[in-house]
C-alpha positions as CSV (number, residue, x, y, z in Angstrom):
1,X,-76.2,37.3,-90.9
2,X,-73.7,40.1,-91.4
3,X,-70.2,39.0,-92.0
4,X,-67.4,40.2,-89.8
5,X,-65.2,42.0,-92.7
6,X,-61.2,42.3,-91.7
7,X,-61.7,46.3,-91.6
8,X,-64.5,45.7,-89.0
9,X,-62.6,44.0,-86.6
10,X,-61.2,46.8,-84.8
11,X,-62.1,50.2,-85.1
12,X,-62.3,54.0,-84.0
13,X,-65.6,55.8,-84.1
14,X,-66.8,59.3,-83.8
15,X,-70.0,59.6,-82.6
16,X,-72.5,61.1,-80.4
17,X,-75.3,60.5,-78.0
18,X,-77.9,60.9,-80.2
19,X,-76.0,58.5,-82.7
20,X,-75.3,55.5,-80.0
21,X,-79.4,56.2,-79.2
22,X,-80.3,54.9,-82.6
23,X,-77.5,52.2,-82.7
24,X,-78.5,48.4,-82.3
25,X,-76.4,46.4,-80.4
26,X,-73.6,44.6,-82.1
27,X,-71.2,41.8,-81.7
28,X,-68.1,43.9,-80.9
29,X,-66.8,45.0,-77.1
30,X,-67.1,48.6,-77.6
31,X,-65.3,51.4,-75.2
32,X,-66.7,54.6,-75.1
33,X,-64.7,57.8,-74.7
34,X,-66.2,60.9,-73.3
35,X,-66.9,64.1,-71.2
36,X,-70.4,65.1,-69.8
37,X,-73.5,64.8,-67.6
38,X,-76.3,62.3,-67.5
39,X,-77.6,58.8,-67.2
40,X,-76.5,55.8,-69.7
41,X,-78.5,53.0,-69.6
42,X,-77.0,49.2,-70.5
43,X,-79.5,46.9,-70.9
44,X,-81.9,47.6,-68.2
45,X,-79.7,49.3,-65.6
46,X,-79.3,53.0,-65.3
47,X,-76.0,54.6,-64.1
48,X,-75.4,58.1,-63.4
49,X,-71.9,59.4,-64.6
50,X,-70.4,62.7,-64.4
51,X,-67.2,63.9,-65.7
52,X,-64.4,62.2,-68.2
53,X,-65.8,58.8,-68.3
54,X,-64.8,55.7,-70.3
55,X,-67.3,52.9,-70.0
56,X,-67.0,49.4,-71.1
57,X,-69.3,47.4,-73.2
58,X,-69.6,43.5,-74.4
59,X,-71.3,41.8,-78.2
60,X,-75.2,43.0,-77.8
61,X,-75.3,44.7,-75.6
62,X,-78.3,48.0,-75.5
63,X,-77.0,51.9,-74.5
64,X,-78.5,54.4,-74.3
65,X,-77.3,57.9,-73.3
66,X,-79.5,60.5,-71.9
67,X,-78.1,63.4,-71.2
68,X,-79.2,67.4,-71.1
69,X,-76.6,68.3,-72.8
70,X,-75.7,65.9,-75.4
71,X,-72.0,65.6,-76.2
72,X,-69.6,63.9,-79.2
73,X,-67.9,60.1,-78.5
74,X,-65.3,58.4,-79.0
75,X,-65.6,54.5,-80.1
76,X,-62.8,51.9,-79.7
77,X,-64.5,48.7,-81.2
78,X,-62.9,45.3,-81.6
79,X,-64.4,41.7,-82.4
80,X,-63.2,38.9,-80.2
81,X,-61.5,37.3,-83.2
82,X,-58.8,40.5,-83.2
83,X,-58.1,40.7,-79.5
84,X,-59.7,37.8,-76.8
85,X,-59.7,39.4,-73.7
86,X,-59.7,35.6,-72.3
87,X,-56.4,34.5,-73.8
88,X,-55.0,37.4,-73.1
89,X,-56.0,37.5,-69.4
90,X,-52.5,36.8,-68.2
91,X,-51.1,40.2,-69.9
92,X,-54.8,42.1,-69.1
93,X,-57.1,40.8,-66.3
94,X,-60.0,43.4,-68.0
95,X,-62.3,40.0,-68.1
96,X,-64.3,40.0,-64.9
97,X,-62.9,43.5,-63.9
98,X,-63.8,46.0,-67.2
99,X,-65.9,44.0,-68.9
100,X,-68.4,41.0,-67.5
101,X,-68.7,42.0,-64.2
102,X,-72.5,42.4,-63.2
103,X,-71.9,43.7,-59.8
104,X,-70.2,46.7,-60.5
105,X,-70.7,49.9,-62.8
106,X,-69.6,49.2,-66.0
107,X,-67.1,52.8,-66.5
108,X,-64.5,54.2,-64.8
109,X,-63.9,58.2,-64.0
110,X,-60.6,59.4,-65.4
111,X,-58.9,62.4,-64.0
112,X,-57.3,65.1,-67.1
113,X,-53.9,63.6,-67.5
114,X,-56.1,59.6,-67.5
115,X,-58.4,61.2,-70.4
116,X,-55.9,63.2,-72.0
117,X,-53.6,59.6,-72.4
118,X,-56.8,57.5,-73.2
119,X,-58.0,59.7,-76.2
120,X,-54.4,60.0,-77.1
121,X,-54.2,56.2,-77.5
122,X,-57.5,57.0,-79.5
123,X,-55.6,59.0,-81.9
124,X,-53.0,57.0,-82.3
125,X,-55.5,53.3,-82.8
126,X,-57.0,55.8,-85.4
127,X,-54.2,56.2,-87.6
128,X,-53.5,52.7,-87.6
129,X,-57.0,51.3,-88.7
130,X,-57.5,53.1,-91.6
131,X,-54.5,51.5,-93.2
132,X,-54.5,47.7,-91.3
133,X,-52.1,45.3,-92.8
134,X,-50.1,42.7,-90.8
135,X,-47.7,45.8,-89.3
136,X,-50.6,47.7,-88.4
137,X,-52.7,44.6,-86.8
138,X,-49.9,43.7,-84.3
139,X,-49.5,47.7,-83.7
140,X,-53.2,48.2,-83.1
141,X,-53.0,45.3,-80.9
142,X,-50.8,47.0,-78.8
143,X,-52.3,50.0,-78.1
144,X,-55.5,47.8,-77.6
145,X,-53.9,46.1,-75.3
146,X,-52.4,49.2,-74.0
147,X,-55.7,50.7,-73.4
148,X,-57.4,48.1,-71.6
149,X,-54.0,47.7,-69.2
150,X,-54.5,51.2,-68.3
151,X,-58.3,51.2,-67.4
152,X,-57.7,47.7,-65.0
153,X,-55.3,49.7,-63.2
154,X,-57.5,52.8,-62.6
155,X,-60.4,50.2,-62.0
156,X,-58.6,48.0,-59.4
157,X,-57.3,50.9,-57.7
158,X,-61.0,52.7,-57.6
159,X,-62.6,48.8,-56.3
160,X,-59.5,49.3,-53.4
161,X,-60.4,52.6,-52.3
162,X,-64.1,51.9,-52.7
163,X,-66.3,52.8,-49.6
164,X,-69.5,52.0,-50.4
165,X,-71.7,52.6,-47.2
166,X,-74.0,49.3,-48.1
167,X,-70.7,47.1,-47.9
168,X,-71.7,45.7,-44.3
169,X,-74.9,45.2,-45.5
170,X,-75.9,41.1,-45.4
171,X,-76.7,41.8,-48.9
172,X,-73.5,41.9,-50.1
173,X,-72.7,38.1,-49.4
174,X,-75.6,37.5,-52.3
175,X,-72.6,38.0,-54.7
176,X,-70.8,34.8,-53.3
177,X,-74.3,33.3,-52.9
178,X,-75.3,33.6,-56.6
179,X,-71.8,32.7,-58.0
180,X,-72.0,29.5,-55.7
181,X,-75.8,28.8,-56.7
182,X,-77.4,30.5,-59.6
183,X,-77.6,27.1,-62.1
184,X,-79.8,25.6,-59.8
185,X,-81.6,28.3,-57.2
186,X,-82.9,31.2,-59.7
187,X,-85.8,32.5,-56.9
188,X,-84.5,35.5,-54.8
189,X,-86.9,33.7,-52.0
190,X,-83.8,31.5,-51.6
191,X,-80.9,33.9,-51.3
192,X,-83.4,36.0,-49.0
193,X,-83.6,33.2,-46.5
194,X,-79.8,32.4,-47.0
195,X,-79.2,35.9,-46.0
196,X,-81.5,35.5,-42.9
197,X,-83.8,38.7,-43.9
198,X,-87.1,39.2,-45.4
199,X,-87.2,38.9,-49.4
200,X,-89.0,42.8,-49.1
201,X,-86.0,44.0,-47.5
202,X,-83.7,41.9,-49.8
203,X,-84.6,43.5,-52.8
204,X,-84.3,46.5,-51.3
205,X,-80.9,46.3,-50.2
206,X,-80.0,44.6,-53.5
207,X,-81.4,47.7,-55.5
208,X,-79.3,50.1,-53.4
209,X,-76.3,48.1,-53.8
210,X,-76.5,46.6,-57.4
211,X,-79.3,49.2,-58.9
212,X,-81.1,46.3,-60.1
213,X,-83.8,43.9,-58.4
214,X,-82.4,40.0,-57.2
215,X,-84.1,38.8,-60.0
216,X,-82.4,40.7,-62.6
217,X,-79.0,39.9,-61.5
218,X,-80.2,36.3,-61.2
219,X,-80.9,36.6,-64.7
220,X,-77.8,38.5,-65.4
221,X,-75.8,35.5,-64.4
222,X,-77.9,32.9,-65.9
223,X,-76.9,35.1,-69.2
224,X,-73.4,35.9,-68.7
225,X,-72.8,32.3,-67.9
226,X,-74.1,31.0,-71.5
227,X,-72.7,33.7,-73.0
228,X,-69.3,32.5,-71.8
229,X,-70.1,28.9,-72.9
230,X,-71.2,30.1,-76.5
231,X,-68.4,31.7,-76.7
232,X,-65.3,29.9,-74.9
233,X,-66.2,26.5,-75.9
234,X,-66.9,24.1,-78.8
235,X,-70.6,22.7,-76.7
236,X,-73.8,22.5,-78.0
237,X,-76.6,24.4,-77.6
238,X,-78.3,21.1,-75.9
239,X,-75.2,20.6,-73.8
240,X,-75.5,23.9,-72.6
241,X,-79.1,24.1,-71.7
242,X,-78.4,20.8,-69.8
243,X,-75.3,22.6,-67.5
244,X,-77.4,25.4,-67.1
245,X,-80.2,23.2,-65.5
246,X,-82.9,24.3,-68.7
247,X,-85.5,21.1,-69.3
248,X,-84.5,21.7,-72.9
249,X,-82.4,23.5,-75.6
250,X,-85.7,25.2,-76.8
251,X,-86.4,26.7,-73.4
252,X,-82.9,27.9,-73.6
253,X,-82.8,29.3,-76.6
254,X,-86.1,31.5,-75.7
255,X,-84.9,32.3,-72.6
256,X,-81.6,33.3,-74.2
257,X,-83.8,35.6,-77.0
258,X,-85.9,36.7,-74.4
259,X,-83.0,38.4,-72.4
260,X,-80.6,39.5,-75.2
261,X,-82.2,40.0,-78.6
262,X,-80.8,37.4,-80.4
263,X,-80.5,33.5,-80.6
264,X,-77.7,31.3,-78.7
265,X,-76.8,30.2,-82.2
266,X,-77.0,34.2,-83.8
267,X,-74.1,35.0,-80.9
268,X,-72.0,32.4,-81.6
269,X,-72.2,32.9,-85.3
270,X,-71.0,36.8,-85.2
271,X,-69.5,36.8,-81.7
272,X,-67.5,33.9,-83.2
273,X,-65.9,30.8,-81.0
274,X,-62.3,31.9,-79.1
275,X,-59.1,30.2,-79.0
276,X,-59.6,29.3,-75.6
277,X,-62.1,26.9,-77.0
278,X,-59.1,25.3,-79.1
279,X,-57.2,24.9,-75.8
280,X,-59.4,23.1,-73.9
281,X,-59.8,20.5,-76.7
């Protein structure tokens, strides 16, 4: 296992499509900076983006750009040790908003004068990195913070003026569904029935709406779920399985593997445990 260094923690990258390609997924959030045309692909959902773009990443997960044109990249990275976007949900809701939220894309579109003051920031985090000392650390964290305070506000403002033609579709209560019953119902049989249509038509509906099939936003859940226990709490791994309704923490851990690459004890290990976990205790 790598070991988080202190000059890893938080970080500014230049990069570029073909460079995030080869990258494997790491246990940083990352935010990506750019301007262009194409597709990006986060795990295994595909979004189309167009314009000055900033899109939002969490620890392991896959991108992938693909673009005809491809084009340079700016990368704010930060471990959750640096700056928990949990504990800090009081000064920055970006947890649930810019980052795990499976429902919606994960990036938002900036307009010039958005862009312009993001990459700005950028600059300015960039400065402060290559020299951190405890002056520097609470300065980063500011712009960091700065940053992500920003983006919510252009993201809650694009969610309120959203007008997304399949919003009166009975597919969109399988958000409320799934948040109220994923643990124990995982078949999209269930939610299709709930929704009073036929599962062919569910999974339609749910692919124009989410881009993804029922069961991979079933899945999704199931994931983001442990992933917040891994990482917001002091539980085992058999505790765990056993709220997440697994017959066993082996199954759990395979599933886990199966769907992210790595083992529930590997994410824990470099995503590390947050101080939210000491204040439950």
């Amino acid at each position: 296992m790598k070991k988080i260094e202190s000059q890893d923690i938080c970080n500014i990258l230049t990069s570029h499509t073909d460079s995030v390609n080869l990258r494997e997924p790491n246990p940083f959030y990352n935010i990506f900076l750019f301007e262009g045309n194409g597709t990006v692909k986060i795990d295994l959902t595909e979004y189309n983006f167009s314009g000055k773009i900033l899109l939002f990443t969490t620890p392991y997960q896959f991108v992938r750009f693909n673009a005809s044109e491809p084009f340079d990249i700016l990368i704010l990275q930060f471990h959750g040790d640096f700056y928990c976007i949990e504990y800090h949900k009081k000064e920055v809701a970006c947890n649930g908003l810019l980052f795990n939220n499976i429902y919606v894309q994960p990036f938002i579109e900036l307009n010039d004068d958005g862009f312009n003051e993001i990459r700005a920031l950028f600059n300015k985090l960039y400065k402060e990195v290559s020299h951190l000392d405890s002056y520097s650390q609470a300065v980063v964290r500011a712009y960091l913070q700065l940053v992500l305070a920003l983006s919510s506000k252009i993201k809650i403002a694009d969610l309120a003026a959203d007008t997304n033609e399949y919003k009166k579709s009975p597919v969109t209560r399988f958000k409320s569904l799934l948040e109220e019953h994923f643990i124990k119902e995982r078949q999209p049989a269930f939610y299709a029935e709930q929704l009073g249509i036929s599962p062919n038509a569910f999974s339609k509906q749910c692919k124009l709406q989410f881009l993804r099939s029922p069961s991979e936003l079933i899945r999704e859940r199931v994931i983001l779920e442990a992933k917040k226990l891994i990482h917001l709490t002091y539980k085992s791994m058999k505790e765990i399985a056993a709220e997440l309704n697994f017959d066993d923490e082996n199954y759990f851990s395979r599933y886990f593997k199966k769907h992210t690459g790595i083992t529930p004890t590997t994410f824990r290990e470099t995503v590390g445990i947050s101080i939210v976990a000491d204040l439950s205790r």
